[in-house]
N, C-alpha and C positions, 0 to 999 in steps of 0.2 A: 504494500500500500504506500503511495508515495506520499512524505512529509506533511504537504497538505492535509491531507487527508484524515494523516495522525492527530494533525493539532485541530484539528476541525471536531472530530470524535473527543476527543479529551476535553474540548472544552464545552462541548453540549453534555460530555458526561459529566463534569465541575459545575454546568449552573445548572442540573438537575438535582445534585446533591444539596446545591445551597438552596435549590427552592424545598425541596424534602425538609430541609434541617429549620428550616425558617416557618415550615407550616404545622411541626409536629409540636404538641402540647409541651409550653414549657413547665421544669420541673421548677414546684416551691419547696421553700425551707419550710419545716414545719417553724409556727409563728404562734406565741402567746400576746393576749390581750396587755396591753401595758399595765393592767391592774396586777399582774402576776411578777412579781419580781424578786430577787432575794430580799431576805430582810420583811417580808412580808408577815402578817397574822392571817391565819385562816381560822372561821370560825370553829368553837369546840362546840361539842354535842348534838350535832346538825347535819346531817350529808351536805358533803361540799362537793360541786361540781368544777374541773378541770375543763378549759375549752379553748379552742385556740382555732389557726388554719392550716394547711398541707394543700400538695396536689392530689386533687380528685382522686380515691379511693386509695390513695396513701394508708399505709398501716403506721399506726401511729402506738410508739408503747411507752407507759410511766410508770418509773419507781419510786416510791414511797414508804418510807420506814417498815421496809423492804420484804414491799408488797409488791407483785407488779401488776398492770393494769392496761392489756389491749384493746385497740377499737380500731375503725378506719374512719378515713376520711367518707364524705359522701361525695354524690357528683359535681357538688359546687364547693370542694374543699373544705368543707368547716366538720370538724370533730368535737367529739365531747367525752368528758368520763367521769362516772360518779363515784365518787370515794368514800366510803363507811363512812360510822360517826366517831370522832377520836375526842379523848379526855385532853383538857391541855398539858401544854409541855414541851418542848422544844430545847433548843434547836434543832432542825432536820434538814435534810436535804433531800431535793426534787428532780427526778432525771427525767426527761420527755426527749424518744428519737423516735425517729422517722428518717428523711433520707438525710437531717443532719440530729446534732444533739444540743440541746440545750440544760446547764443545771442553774438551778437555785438554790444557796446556801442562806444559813442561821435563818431557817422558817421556824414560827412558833406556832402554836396551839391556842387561842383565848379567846375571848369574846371582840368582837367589832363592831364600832359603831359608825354611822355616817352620819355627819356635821352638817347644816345646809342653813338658807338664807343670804342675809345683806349683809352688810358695812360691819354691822355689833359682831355678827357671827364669824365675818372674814378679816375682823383687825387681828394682829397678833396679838403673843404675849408680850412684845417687847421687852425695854429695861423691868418689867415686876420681877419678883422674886422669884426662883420656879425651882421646882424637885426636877430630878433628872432620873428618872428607871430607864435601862437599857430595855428592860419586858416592853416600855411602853413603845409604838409602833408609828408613825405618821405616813400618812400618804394626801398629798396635795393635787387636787385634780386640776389641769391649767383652765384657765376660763375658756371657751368662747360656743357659741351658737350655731345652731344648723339647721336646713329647712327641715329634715326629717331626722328619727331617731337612728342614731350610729350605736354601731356594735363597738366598736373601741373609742378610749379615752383620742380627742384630736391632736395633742404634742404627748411629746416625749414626757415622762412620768414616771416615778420609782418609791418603792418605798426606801423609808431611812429610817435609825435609831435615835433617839431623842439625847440629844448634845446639847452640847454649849453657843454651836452654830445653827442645830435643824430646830430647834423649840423657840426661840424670839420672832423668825418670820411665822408662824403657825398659829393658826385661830386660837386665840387667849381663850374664849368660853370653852371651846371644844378641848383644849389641853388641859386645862383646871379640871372640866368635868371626867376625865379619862385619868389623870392622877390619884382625884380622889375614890375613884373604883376603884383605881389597883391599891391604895393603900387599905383600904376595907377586901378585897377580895384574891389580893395576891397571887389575880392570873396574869398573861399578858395581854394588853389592850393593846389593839388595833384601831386610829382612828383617819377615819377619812372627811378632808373637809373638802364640799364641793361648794360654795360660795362666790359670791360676786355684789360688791357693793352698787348701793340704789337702785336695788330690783324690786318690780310690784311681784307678786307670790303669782299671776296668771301666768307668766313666764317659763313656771318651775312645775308646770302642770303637763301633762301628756298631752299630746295631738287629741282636742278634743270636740273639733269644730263639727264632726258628724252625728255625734251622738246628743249634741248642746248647739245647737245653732244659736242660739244665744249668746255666744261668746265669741262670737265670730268678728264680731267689730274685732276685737282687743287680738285676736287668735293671727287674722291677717295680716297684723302690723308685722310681726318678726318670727324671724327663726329662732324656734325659744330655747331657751338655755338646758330647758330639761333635754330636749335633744342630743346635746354635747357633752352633758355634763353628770346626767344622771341616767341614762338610757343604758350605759357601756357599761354598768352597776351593776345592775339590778339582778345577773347572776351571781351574783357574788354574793355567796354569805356571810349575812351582819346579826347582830341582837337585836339592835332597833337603832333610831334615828331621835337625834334633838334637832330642834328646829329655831331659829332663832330669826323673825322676819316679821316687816310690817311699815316699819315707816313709811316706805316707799309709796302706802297704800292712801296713808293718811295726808300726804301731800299731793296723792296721783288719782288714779284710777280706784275704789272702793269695790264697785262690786258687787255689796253685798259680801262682804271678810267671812263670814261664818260658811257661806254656801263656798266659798273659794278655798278654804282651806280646809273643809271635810271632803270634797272633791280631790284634792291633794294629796291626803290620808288616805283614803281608799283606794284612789289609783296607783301610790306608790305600796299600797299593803298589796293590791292585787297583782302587779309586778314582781314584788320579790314573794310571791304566793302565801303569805301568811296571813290572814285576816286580823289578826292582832298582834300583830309587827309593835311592838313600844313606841310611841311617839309623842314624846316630849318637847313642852313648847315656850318660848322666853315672854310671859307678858310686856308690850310696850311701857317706856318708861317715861317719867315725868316729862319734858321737852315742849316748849314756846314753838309751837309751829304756826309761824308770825306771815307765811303766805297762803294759812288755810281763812286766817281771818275769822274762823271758829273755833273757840275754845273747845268744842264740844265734841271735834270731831274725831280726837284720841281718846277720848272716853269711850264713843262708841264703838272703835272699833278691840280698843279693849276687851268692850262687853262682851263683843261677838268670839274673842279668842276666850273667854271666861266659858263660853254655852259650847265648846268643842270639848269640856271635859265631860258630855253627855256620851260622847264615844267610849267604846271599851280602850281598855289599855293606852291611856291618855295621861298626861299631866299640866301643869301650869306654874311657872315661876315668876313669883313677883317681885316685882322691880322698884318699885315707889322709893326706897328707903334707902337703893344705892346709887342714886345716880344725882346728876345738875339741868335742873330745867332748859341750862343756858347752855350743854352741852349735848350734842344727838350721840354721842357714843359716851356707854359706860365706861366708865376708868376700871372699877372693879371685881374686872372681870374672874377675879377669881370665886367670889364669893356667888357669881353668876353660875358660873361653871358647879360649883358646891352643894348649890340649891336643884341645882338639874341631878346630880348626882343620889340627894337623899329621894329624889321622886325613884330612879333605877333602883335602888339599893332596895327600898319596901317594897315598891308594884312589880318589879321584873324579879328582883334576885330576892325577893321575898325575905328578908332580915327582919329580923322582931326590935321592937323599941326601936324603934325609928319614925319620930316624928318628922314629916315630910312638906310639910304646908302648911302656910298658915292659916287662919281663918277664912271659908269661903259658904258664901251666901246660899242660906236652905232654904229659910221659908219668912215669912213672917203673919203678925197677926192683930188685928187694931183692938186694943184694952179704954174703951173708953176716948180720951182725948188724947192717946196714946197708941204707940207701935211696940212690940215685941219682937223683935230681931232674932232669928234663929241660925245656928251654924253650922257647919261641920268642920273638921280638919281644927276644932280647938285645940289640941296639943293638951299641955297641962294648964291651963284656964285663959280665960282671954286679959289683956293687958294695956295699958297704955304705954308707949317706949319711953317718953319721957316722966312720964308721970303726972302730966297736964290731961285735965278735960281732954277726952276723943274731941277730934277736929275732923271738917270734910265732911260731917253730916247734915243733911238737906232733907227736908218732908214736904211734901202737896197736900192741898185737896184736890175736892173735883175738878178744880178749874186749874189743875195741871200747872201751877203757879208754885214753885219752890221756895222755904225761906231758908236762913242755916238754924240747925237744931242742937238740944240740948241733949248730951249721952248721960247713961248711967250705966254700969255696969249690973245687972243683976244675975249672980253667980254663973253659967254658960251662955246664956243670955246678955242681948243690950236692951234698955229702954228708952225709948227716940220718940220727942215732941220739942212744937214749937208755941209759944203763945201767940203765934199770928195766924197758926190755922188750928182752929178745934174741933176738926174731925178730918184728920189725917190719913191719908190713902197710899200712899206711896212713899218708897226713903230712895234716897241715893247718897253713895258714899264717892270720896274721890272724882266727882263727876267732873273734874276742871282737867285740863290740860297740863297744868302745871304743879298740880295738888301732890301734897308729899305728905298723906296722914301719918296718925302717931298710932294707928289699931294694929295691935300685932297680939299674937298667943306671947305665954309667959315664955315659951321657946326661944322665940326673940324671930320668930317669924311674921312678913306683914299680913295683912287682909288685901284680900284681892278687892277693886273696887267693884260696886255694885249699882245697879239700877231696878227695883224692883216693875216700874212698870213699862220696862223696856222690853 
């Protein structure tokens, strides 16, 4: 065959090979969600699910405190594996291969929480004081938004051990509240904060414009955060969720706060499949919101986070007593964190004597030219913090007209009247914007404020 000929042949047989090699399914590395990292906590007493990607029908195998655990890929690469329930304890390590390998070293065993909300929930701990546990666990989810729910976290993300450098950028509520578990439960906490300051709570809600067309104004405006930032989650096993959000609501968009955050609760319970997922939540705190022009309108949405403790496995921390009118973020965050902490320790991890709350609004009942105040969550008796006359209390009549009222303590009980209405209908306590009452149990816990005929 003459030269030609050769090179004619060799080179139609060369770009039939580069078209073969260009057309054939390329091979993946098997690939974990950024939530999986060393250094990580995986929930204790829980099946915990393992899941990542590979190329389509890839055998995929994991070792684990040395078990092992096959599965395959499916046709659109995504595997899964579910792994007993394990007591806590750690350190371990995690072997995942396929057609490469991947490990993760010092995993622990413990419980995990996920951290969420605005500004209070996303400040650090800064210069405060802070304990350091190596048990305790951080993972920071990066901020940003998407038009639809994603499977994985959007940047790069890892867990870390809590130091001298990873705990001052790290949500001060959420690391107070995760210190003070491990010092009461001496397992490893795992916390993840997934926040972004000056967000209204619709944001943080699931795609939900099909099912509520009513929300569809507010639903169109953006790619919601839940998308980016809690969606890539929701596999992952946690204990429960504090919540820590709202301002944004009192200056923005309301809603209707009560129907917006049981909507929240439920769609994020039905996500991670628990129906009573723990969900504890930071009541709004004293704060001059001088562009609502309504004093009234942090009270009410107050009220509304007050009437979500109708939910199973709920809480409420209140805030009146640690914060400055004149500043929107609490300084004292630890004491934030601490209060969120005794609600977990009695409702979740079930500890005896543990008073959890302060006084919060049951019932009442008109005596005459008087009110009878009823309560629950008195602790060991109810109390004035300074020892002045209860302040912040208000009573109507019919004509829905408030004046401020006269307390008395009668032993679990209060009695509330005013001499300018003498036949009293309704109390309100705390009802201002700015109001910083002195009613707390002998605990040294506040009252939540209240509206009776709200």
């Amino acid at each position: 065959m003459p030269p030609a000929d050769n090179l004619k042949n060799f080179f139609i047989f060369s770009l039939f090979i580069l078209l073969f090699l260009n057309i054939r399914p390329a091979l993946a590395d098997v690939r974990l969600p950024k939530i999986f990292t060393s250094n990580m906590v995986l929930q204790r007493d829980r099946p915990i699910k393992i899941w990542g990607w590979a190329s389509p029908k890839e055998g995929v195998n994991l070792i684990f405190l040395n078990t092992s655990h096959s599965t395959q890929a499916d046709s659109n690469g995504y595997w899964e594996i579910k792994l007993p329930v394990f007591s806590a304890g750690g350190p371990y390590r995690m072997t995942i291969t396929g057609r490469n390998a991947i490990q993760l070293d010092n995993i622990l065993i413990g419980d995990v929480w996920v951290c969420s909300g605005q500004s209070n929930m996303n400040r650090g701990v800064g210069s405060n004081a802070f304990e350091i546990h190596t048990d305790i666990r951080l993972f920071q989810v990066p901020q940003g938004s998407s038009d639809s729910p994603q499977a994985d976290i959007l940047d790069a993300a890892a867990w870390t051990t809590s130091n001298a450098k990873t705990v001052p950028p790290f949500s001060g509520v959420c690391y107070f509240f995760g210190t003070d578990l491990y010092d009461h439960l001496h397992v490893p906490i795992g916390l993840i904060n997934s926040s972004v300051s000056n967000t209204w709570i619709q944001l943080w809600e699931p795609p939900l414009k099909a099912i509520m067309p009513f929300f569809a104004e507010y639903i169109d405006q953006f790619a919601t955060l839940y998308n980016g930032m809690i969606s890539p989650l929701t596999k992952f096993s946690i204990k429960g969720i504090v919540w820590y959000q709202g301002e944004g609501n009192v200056g923005g968009k309301n809603y209707f706060y009560f129907n917006a955050l049981k909507i929240l609760i439920q769609s994020w319970r039905s996500l991670w499949q628990d129906n009573e997922l723990p969900f504890y939540i930071v009541q709004l705190a004293p704060y001059k919101y001088q562009n609502t022009h309504n004093p009234y309108r942090l009270p009410e949405i107050r009220e509304e986070q007050r009437h979500i403790l109708s939910l199973p496995s709920t809480g409420l921390v209140v805030t009146t007593d640690v914060a400055s009118p004149d500043n929107l973020h609490i300084e004292n965050k630890m004491e934030v964190g601490r209060r969120l902490s005794l609600w977990a320790l009695a409702r979740t991890y079930h500890l005896g004597n543990i008073v959890y709350s302060g006084p919060l609004y049951q019932s009442m009942t008109a005596e005459g030219g008087k009110i009878r105040v009823y309560f629950d969550s008195i602790g060991h008796g109810l109390a004035s913090r300074d020892g002045k006359e209860l302040n912040w209390f208000e009573v109507c009549g019919q004509n829905s007209i408030f004046y401020p009222a006269n307390v008395r303590i009668d032993g679990d009980t209060l009695i509330v009247w005013s001499e300018f209405v003498p036949q009293p209908v309704a109390v309100r306590f705390g009802w201002y914007e700015s109001a910083q009452p002195n009613f707390i149990n002998k605990d040294g816990l506040p009252a939540a404020p209240f509206n009776t005929s709200y």
